[in-house]
C-alpha positions in Angstrom: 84.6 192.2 98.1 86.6 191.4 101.6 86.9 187.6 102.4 87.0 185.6 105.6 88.5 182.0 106.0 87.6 180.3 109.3 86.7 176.6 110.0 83.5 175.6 110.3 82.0 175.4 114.0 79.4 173.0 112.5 81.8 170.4 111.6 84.3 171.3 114.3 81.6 170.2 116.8 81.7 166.6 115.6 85.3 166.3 115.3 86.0 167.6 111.5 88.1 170.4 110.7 86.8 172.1 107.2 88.3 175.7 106.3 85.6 178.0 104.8 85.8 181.3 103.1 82.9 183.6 103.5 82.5 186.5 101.1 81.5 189.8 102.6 79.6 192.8 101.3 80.2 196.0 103.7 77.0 197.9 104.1 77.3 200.4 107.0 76.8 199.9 109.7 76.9 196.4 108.8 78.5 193.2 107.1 76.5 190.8 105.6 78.3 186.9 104.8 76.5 186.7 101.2 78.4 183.4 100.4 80.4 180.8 101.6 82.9 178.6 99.9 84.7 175.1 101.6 84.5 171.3 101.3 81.3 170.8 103.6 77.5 170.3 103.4 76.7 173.6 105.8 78.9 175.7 102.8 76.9 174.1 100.2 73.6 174.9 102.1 74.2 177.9 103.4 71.4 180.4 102.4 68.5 177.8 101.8 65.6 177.6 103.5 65.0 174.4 103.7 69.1 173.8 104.1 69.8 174.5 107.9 68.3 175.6 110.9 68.2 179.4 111.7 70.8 178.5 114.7 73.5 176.8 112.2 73.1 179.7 110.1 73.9 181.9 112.6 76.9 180.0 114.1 78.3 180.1 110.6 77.5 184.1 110.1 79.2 185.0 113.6 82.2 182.7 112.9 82.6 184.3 109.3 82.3 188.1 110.8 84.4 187.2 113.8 87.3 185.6 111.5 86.7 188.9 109.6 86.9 190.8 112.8 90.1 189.8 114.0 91.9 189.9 110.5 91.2 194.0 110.6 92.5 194.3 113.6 
């Protein structure tokens, strides 16, 4: 499965700079982060309900497919 590393924009807005890697499964027409790896609490979360908000979930899914993005090309 393709991989993404990209540091977290969670962290990042309070002053931390954590890389993450964010495993992707290709399902046309789209790409779905189905895990993410790295030395913070939104990594260990990500995916739970009662973990995050829906908007820090999303902020780490668009920063995982736009790090994936720009590594294709």
């Amino acid at each position: 499965m393709p991989h993404s590393t990209f540091p977290c924009p969670l962290c990042r807005d309070v002053g931390r700079v954590v890389m993450l890697e964010a495993e992707l499964e290709p399902e046309p027409p789209l790409v779905i982060v189905t895990d993410l790896q790295g030395g913070c609490e939104h990594a260990a979360t990500f995916g739970e309900v009662e973990g995050q908000t829906i908007e820090e979930a999303w902020m780490l899914i668009e920063a995982a497919l736009d790090a994936a993005s720009r590594a294709a090309g």
